[in-house]
PDB file of N, CA, C and O in Angstrom:
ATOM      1  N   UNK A   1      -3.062  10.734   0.964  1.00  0.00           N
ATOM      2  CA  UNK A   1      -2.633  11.138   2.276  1.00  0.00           C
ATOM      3  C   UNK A   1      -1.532  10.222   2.796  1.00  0.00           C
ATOM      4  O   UNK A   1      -0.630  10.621   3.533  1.00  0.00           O
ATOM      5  N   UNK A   2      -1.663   8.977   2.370  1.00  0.00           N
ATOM      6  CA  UNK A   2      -0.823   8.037   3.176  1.00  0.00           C
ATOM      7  C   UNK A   2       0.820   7.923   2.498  1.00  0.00           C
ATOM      8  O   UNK A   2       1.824   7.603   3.133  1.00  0.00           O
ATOM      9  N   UNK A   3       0.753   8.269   1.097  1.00  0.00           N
ATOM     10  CA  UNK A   3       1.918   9.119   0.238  1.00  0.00           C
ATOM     11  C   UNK A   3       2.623  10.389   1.064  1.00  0.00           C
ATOM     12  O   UNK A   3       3.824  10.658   1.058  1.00  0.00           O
ATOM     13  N   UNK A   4       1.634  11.053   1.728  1.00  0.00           N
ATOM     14  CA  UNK A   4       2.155  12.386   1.905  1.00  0.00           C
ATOM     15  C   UNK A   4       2.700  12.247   3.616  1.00  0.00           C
ATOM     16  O   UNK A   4       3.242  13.221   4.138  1.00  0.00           O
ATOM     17  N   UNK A   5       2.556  11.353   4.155  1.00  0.00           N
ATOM     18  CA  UNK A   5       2.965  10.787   5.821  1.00  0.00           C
ATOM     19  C   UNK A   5       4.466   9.637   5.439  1.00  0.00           C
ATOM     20  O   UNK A   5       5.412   9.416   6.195  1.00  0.00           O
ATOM     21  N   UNK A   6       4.287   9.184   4.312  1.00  0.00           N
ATOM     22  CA  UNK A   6       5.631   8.658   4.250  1.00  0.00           C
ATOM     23  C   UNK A   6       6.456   9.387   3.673  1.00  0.00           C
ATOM     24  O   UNK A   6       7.657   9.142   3.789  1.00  0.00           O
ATOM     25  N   UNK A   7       6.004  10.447   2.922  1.00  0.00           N
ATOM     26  CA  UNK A   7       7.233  11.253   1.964  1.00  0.00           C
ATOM     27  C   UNK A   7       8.036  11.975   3.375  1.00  0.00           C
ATOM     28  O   UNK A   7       9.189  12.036   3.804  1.00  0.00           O
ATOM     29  N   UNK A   8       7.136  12.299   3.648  1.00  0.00           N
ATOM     30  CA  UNK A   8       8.045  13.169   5.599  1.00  0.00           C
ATOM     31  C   UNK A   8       8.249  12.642   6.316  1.00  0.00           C
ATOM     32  O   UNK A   8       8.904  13.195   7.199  1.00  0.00           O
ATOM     33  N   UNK A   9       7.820  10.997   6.547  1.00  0.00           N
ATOM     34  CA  UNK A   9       8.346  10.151   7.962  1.00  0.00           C
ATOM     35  C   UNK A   9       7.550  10.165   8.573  1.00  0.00           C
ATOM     36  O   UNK A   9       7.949  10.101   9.736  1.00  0.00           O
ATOM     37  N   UNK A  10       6.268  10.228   8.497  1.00  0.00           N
ATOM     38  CA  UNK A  10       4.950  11.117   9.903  1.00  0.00           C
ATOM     39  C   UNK A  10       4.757   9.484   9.732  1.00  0.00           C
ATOM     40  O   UNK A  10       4.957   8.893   8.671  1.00  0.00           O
ATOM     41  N   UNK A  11       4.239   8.721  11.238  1.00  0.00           N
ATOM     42  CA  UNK A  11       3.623   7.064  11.382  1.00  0.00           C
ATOM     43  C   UNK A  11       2.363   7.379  11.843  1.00  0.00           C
ATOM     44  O   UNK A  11       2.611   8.224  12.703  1.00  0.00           O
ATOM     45  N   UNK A  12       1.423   7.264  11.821  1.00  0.00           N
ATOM     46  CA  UNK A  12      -0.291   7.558  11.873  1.00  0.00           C
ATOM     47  C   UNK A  12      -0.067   7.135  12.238  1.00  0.00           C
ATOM     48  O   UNK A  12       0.799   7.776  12.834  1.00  0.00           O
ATOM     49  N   UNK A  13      -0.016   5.537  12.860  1.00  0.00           N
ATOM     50  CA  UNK A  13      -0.718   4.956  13.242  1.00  0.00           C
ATOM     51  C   UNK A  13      -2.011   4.345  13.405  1.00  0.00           C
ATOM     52  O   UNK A  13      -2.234   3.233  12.926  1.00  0.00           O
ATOM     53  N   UNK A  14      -2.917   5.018  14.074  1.00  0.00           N
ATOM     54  CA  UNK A  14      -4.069   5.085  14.083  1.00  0.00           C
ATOM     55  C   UNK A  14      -4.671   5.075  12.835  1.00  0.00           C
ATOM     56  O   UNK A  14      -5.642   4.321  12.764  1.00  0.00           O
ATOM     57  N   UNK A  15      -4.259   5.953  11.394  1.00  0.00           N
ATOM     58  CA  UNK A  15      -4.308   6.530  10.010  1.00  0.00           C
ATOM     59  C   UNK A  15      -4.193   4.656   9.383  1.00  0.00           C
ATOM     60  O   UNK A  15      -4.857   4.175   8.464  1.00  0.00           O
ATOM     61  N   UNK A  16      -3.682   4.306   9.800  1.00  0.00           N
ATOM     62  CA  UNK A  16      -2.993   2.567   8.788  1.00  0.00           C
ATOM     63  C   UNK A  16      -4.008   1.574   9.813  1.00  0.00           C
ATOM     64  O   UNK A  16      -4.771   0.728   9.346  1.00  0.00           O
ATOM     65  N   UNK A  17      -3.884   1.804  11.026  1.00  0.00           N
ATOM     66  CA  UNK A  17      -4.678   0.840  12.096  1.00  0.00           C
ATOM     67  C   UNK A  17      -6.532   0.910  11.431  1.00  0.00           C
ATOM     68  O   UNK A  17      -7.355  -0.005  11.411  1.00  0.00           O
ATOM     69  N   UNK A  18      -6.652   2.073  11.051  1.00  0.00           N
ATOM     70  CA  UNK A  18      -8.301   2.467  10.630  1.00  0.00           C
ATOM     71  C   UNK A  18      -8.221   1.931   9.182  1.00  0.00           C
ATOM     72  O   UNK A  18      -9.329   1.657   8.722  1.00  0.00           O
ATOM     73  N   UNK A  19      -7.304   1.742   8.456  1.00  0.00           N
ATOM     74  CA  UNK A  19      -7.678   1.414   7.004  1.00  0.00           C
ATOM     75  C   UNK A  19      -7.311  -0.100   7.532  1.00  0.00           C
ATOM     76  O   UNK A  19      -8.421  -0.563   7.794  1.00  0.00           O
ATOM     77  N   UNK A  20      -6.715  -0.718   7.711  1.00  0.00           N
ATOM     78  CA  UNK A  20      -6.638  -1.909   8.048  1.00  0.00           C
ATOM     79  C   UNK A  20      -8.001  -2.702   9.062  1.00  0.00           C
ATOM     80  O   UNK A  20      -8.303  -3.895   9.043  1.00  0.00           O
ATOM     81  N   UNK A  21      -8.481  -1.876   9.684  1.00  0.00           N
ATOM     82  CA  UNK A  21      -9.675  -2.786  10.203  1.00  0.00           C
ATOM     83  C   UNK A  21     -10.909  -2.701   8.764  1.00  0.00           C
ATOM     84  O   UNK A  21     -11.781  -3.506   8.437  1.00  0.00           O
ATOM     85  N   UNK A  22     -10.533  -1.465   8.197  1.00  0.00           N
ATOM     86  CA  UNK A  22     -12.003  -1.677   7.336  1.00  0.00           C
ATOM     87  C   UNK A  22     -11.205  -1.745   5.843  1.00  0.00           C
ATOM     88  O   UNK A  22     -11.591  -1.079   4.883  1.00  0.00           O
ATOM     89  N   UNK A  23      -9.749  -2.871   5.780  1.00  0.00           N
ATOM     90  CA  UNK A  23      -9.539  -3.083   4.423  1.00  0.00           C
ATOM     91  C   UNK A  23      -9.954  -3.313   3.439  1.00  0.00           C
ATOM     92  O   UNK A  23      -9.689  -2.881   2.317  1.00  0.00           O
ATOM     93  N   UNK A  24     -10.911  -4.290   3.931  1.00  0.00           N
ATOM     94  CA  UNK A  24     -12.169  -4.954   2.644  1.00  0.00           C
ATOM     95  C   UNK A  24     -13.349  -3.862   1.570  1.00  0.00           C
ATOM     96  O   UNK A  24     -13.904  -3.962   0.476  1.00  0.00           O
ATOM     97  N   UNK A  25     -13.258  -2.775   2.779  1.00  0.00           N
ATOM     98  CA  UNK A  25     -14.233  -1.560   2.144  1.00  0.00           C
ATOM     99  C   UNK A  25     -13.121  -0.950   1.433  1.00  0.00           C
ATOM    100  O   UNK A  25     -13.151  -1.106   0.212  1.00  0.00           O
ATOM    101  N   UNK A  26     -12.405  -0.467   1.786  1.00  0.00           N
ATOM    102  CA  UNK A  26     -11.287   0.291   1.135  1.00  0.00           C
ATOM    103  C   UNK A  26     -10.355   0.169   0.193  1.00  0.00           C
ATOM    104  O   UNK A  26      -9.883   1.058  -0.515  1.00  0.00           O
ATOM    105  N   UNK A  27     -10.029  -1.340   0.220  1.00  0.00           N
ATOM    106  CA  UNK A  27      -9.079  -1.790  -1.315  1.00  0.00           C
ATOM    107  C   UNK A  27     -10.737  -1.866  -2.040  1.00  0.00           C
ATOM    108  O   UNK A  27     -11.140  -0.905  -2.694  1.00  0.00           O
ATOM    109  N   UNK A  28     -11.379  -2.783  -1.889  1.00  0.00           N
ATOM    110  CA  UNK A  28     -12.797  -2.400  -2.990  1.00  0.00           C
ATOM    111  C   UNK A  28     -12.989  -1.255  -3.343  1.00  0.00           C
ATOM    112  O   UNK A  28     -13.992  -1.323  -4.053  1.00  0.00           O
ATOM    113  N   UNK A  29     -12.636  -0.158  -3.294  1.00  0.00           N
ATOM    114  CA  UNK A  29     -13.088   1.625  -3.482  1.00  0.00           C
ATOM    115  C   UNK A  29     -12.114   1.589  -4.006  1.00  0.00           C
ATOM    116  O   UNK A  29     -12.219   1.573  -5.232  1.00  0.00           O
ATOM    117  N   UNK A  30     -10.605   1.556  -3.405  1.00  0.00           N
ATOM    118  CA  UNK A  30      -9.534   2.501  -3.672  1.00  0.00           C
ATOM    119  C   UNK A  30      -9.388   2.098  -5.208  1.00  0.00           C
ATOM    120  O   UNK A  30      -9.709   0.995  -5.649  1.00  0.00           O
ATOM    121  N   UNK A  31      -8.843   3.174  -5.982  1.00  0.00           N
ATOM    122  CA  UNK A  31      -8.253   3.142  -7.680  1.00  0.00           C
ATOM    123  C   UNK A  31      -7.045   2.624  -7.255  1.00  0.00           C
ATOM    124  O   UNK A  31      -6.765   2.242  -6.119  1.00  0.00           O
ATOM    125  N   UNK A  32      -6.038   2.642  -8.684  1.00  0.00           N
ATOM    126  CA  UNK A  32      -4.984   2.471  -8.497  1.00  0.00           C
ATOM    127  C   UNK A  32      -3.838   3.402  -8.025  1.00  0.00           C
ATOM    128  O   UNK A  32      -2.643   3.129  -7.921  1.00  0.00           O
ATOM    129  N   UNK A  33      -4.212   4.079  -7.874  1.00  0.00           N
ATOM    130  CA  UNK A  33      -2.995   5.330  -6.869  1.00  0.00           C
ATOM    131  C   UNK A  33      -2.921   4.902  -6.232  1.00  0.00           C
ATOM    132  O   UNK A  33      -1.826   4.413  -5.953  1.00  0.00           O
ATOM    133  N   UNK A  34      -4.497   4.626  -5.104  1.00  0.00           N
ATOM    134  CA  UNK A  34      -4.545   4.271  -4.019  1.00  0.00           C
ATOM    135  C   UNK A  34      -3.781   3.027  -3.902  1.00  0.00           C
ATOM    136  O   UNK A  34      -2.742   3.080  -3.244  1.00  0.00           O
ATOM    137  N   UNK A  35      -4.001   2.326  -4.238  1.00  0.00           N
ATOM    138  CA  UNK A  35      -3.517   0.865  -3.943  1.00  0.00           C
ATOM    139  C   UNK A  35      -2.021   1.269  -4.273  1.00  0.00           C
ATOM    140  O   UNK A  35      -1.646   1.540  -3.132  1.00  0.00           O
ATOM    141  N   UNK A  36      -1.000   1.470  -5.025  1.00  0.00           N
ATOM    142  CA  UNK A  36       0.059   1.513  -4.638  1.00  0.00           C
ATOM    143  C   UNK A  36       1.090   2.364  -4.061  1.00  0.00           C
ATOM    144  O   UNK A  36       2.309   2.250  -3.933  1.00  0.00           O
ATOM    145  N   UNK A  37       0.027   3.461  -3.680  1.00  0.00           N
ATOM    146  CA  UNK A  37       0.385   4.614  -2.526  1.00  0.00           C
ATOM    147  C   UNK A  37       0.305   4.343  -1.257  1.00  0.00           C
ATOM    148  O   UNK A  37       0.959   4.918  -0.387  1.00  0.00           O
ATOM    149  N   UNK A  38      -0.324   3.648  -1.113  1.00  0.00           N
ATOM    150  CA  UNK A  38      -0.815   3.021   0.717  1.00  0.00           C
ATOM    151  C   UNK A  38       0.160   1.616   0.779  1.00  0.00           C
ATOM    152  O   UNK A  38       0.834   1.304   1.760  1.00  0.00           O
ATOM    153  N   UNK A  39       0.096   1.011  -0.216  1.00  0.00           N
ATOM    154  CA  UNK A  39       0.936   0.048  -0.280  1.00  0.00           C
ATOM    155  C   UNK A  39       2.917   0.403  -0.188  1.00  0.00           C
ATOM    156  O   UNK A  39       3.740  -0.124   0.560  1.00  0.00           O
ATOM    157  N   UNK A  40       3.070   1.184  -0.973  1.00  0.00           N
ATOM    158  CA  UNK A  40       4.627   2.039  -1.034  1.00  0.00           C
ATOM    159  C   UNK A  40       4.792   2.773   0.995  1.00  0.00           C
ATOM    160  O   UNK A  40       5.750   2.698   1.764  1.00  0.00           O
ATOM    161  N   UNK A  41       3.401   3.400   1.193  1.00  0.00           N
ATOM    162  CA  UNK A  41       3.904   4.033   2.466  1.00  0.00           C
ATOM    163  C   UNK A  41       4.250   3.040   3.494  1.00  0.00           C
ATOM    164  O   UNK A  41       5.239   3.179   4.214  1.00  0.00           O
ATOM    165  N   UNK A  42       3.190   1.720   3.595  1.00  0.00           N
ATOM    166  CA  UNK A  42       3.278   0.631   4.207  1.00  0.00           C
ATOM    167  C   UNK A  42       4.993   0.868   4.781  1.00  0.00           C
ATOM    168  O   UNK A  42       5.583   1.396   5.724  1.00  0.00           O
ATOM    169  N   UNK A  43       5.297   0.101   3.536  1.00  0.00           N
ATOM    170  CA  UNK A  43       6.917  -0.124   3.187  1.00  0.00           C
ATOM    171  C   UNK A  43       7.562   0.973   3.835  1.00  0.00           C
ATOM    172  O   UNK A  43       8.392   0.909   4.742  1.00  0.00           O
ATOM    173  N   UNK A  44       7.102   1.967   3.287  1.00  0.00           N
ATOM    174  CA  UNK A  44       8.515   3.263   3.457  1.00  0.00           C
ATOM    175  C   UNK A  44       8.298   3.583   4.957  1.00  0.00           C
ATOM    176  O   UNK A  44       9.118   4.401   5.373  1.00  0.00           O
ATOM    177  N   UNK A  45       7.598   3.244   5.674  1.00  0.00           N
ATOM    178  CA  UNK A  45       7.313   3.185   6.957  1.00  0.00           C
ATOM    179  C   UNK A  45       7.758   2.384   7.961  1.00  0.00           C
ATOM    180  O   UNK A  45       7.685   2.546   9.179  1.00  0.00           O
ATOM    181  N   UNK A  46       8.232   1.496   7.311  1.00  0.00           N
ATOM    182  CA  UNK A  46       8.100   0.094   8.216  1.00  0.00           C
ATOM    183  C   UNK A  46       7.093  -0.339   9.437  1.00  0.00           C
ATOM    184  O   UNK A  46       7.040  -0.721  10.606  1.00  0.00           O
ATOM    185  N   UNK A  47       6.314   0.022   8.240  1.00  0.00           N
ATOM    186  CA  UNK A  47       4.520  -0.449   8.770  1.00  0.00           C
ATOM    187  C   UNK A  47       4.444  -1.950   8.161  1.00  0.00           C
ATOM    188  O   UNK A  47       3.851  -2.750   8.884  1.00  0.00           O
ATOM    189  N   UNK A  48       4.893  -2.389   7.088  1.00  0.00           N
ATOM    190  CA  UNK A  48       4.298  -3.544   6.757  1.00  0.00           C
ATOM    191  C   UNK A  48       4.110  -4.849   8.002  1.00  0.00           C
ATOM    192  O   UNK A  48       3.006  -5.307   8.296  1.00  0.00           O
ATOM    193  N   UNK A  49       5.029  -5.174   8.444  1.00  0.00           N
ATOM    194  CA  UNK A  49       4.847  -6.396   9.306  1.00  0.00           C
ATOM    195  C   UNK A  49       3.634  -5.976  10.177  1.00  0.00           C
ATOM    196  O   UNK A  49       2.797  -6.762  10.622  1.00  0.00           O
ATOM    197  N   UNK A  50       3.649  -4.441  10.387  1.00  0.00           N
ATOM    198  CA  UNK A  50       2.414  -4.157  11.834  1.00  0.00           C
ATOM    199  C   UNK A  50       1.070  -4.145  10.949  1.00  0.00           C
ATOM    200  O   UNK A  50       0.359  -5.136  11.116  1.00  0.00           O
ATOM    201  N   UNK A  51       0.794  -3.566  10.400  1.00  0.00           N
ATOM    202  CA  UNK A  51      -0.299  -3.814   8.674  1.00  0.00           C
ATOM    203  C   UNK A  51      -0.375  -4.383   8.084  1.00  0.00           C
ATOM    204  O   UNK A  51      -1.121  -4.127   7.139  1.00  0.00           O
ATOM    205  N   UNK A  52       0.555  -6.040   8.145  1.00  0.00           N
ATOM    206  CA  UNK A  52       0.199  -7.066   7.238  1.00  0.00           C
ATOM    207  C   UNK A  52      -1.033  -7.325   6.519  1.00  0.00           C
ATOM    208  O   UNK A  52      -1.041  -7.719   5.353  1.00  0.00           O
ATOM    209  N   UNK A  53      -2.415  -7.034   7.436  1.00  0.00           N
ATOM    210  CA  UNK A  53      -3.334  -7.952   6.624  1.00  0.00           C
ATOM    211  C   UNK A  53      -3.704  -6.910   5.524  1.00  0.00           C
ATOM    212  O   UNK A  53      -4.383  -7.314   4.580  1.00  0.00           O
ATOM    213  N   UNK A  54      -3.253  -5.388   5.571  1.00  0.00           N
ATOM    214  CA  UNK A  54      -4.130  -4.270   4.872  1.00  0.00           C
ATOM    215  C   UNK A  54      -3.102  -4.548   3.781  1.00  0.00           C
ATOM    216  O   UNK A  54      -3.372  -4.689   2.588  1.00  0.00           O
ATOM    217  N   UNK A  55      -1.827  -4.614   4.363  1.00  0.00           N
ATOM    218  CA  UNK A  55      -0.790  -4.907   2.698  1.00  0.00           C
ATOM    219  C   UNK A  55      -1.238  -6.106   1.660  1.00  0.00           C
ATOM    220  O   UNK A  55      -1.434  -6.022   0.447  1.00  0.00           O
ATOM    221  N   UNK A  56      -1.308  -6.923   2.282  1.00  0.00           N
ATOM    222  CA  UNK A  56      -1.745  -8.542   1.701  1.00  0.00           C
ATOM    223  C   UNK A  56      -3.087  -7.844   0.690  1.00  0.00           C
ATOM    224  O   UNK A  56      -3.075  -7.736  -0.536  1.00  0.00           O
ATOM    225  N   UNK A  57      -4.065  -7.482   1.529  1.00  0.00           N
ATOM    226  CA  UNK A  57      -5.515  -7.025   0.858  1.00  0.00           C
ATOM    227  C   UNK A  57      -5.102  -6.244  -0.762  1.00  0.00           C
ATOM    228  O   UNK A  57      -5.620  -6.310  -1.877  1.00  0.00           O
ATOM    229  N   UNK A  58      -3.939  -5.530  -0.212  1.00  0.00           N
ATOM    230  CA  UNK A  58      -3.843  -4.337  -1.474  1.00  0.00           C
ATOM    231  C   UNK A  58      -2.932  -5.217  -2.460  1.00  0.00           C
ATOM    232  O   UNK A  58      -3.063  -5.021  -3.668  1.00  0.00           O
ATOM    233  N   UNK A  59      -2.030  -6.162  -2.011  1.00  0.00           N
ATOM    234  CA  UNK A  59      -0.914  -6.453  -3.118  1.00  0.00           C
ATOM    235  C   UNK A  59      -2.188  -7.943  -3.767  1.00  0.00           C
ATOM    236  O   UNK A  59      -1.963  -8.552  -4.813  1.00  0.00           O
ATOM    237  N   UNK A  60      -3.400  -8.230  -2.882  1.00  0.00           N
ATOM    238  CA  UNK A  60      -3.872  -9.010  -3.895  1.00  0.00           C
ATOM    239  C   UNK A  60      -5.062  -8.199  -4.928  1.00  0.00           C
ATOM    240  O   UNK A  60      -5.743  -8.738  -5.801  1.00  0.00           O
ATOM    241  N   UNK A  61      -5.063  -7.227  -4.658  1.00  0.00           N
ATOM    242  CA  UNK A  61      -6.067  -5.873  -5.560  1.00  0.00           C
ATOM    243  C   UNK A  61      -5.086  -5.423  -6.680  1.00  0.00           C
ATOM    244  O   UNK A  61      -5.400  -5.221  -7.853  1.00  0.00           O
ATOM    245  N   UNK A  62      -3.697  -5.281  -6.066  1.00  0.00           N
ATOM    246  CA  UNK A  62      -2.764  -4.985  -7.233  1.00  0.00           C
ATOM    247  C   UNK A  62      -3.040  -5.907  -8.518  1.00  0.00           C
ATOM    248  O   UNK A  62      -3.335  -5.468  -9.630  1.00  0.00           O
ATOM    249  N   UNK A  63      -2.866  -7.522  -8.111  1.00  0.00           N
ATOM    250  CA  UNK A  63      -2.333  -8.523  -8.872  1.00  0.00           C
ATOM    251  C   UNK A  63      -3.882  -8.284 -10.182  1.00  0.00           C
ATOM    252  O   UNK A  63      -4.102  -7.856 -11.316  1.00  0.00           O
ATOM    253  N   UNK A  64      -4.783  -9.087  -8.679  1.00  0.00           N
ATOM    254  CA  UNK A  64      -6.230  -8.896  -9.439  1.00  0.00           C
ATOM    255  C   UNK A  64      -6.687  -7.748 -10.995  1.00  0.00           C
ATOM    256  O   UNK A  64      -7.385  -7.849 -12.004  1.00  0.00           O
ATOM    257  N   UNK A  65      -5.859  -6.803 -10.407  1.00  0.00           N
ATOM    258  CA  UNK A  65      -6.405  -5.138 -11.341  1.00  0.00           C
ATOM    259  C   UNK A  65      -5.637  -5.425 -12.697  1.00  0.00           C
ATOM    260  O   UNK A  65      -6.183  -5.195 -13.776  1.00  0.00           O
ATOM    261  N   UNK A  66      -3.543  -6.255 -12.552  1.00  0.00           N
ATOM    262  CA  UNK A  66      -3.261  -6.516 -13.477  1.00  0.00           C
ATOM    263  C   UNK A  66      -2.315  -4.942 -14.160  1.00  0.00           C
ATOM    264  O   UNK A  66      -2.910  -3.886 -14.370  1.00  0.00           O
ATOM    265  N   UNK A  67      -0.658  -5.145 -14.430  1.00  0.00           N
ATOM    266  CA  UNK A  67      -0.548  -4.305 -14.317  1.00  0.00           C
ATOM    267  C   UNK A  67      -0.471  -3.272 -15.610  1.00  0.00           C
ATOM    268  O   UNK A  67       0.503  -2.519 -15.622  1.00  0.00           O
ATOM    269  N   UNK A  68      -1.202  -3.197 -16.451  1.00  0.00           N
ATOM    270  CA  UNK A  68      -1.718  -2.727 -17.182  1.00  0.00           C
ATOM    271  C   UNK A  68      -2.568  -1.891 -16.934  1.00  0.00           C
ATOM    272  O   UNK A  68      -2.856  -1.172 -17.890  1.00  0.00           O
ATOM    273  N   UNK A  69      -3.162  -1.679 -15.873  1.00  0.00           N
ATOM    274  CA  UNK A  69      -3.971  -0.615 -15.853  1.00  0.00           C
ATOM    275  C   UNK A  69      -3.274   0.394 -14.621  1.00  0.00           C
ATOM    276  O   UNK A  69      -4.039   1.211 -14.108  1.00  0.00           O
ATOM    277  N   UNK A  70      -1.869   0.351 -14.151  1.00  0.00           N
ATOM    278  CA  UNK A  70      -1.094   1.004 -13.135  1.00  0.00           C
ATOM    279  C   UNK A  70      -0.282   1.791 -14.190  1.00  0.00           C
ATOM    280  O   UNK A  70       0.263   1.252 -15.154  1.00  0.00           O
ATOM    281  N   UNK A  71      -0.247   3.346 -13.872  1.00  0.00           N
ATOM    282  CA  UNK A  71       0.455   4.328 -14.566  1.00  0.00           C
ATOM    283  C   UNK A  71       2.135   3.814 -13.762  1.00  0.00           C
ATOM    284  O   UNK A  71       2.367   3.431 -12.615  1.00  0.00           O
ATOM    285  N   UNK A  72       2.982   4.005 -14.855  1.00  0.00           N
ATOM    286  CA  UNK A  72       4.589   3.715 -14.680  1.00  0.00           C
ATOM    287  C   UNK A  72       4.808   4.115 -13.238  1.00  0.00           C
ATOM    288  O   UNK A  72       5.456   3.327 -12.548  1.00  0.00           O
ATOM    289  N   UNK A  73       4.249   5.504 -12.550  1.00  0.00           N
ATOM    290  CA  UNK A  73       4.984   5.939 -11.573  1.00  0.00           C
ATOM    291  C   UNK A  73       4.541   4.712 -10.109  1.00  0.00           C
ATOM    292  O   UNK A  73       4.996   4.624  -8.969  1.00  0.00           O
ATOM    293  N   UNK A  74       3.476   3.932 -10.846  1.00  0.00           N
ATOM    294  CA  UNK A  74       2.555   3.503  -9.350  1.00  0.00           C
ATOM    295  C   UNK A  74       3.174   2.125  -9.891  1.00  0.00           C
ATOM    296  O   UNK A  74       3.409   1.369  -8.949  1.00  0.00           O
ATOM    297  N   UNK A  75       3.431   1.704 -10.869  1.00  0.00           N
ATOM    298  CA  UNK A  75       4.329   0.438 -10.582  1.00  0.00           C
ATOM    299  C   UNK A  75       5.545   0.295 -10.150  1.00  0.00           C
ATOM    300  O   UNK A  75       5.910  -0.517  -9.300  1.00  0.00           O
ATOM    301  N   UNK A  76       6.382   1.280 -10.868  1.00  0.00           N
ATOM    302  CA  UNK A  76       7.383   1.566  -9.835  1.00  0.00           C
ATOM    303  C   UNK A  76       7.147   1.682  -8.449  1.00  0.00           C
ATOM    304  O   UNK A  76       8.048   0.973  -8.003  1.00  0.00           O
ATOM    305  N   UNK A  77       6.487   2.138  -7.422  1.00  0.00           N
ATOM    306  CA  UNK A  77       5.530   1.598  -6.474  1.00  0.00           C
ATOM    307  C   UNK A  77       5.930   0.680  -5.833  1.00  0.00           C
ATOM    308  O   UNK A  77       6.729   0.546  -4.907  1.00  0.00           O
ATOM    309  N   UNK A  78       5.072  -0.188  -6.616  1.00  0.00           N
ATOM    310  CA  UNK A  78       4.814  -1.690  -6.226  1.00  0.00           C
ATOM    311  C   UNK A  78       5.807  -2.359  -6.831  1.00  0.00           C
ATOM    312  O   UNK A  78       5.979  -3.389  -6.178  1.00  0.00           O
ATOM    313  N   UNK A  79       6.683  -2.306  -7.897  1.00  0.00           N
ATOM    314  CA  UNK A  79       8.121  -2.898  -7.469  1.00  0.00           C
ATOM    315  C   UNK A  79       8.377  -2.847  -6.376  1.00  0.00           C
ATOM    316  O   UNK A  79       8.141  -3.822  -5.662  1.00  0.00           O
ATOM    317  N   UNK A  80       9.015  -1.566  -5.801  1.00  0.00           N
ATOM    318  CA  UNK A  80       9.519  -1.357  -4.785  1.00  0.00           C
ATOM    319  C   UNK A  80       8.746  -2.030  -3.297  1.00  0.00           C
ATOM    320  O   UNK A  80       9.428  -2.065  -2.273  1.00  0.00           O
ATOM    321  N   UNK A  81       7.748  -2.386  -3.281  1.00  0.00           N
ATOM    322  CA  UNK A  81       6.733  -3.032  -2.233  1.00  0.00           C
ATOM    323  C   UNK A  81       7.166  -4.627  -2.564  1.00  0.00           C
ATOM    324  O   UNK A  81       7.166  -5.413  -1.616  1.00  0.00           O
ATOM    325  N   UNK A  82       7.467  -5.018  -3.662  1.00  0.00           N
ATOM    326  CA  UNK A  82       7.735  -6.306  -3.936  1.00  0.00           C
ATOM    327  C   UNK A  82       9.070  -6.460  -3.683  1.00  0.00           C
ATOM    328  O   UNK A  82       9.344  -7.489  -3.066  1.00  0.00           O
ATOM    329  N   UNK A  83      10.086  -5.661  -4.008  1.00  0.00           N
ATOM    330  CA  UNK A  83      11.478  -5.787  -3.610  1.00  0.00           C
ATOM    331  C   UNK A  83      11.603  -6.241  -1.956  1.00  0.00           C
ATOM    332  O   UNK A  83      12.182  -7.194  -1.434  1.00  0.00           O
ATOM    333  N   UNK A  84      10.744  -5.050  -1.337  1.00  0.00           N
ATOM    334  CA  UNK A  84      10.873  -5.389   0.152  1.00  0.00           C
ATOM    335  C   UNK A  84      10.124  -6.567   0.683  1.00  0.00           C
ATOM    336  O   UNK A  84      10.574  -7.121   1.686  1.00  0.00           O
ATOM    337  N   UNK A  85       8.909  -7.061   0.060  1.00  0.00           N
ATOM    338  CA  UNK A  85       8.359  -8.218   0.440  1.00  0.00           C
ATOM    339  C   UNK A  85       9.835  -9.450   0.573  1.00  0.00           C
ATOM    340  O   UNK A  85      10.177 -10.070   1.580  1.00  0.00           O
ATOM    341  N   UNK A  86      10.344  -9.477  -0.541  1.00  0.00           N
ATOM    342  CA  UNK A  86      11.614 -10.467  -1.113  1.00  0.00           C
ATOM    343  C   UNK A  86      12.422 -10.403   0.038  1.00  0.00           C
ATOM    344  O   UNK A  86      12.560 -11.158   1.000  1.00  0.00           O
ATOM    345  N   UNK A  87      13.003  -9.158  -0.333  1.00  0.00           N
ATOM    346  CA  UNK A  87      14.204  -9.084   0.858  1.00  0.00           C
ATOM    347  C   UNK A  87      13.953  -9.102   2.605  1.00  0.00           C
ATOM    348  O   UNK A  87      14.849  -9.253   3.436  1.00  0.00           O
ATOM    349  N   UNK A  88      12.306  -8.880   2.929  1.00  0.00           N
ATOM    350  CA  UNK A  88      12.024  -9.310   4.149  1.00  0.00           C
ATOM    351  C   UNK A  88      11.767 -10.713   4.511  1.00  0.00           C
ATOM    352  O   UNK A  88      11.512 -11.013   5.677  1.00  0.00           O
TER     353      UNK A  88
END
């Protein structure tokens, strides 16, 4: 879902504010789509600075998971989440 609010520009808000209070439940659940789909919208949103702690949670679930187990399209992803970490 959070793929499909950044592919069109839509800002939940509320949608990133609710995964961010209960990050700890949610990067623990989420697979790897998840983690670098929520992580990419972050970005493509310019949600990250307002969602810091839910980004932090996911880019240390990324590292943790190791990227060997991320299909090409979801690291490309998280390049792109790391590019903008850099350049912010």
């Amino acid at each position: 879902m959070a793929l499909a609010f950044a592919e069109i520009g839509f800002k939940p808000a509320s949608f990133f504010n609710c995964l961010e209070k209960h990050a700890d439940e949610f990067v623990a659940t989420a697979d790897e789509q998840a983690i670098a789909n929520v992580s990419w919208s972050l970005v493509a949103l310019g949600l990250a600075s307002k969602n810091e702690a839910l980004l932090q949670a996911l880019w240390k679930r990324a590292i943790e998971t190791g990227a060997s187990k991320f299909p090409s399209k979801n690291l490309q992803q998280l390049v792109q989440v790391y590019v903008h970490a850099r350049a912010s």
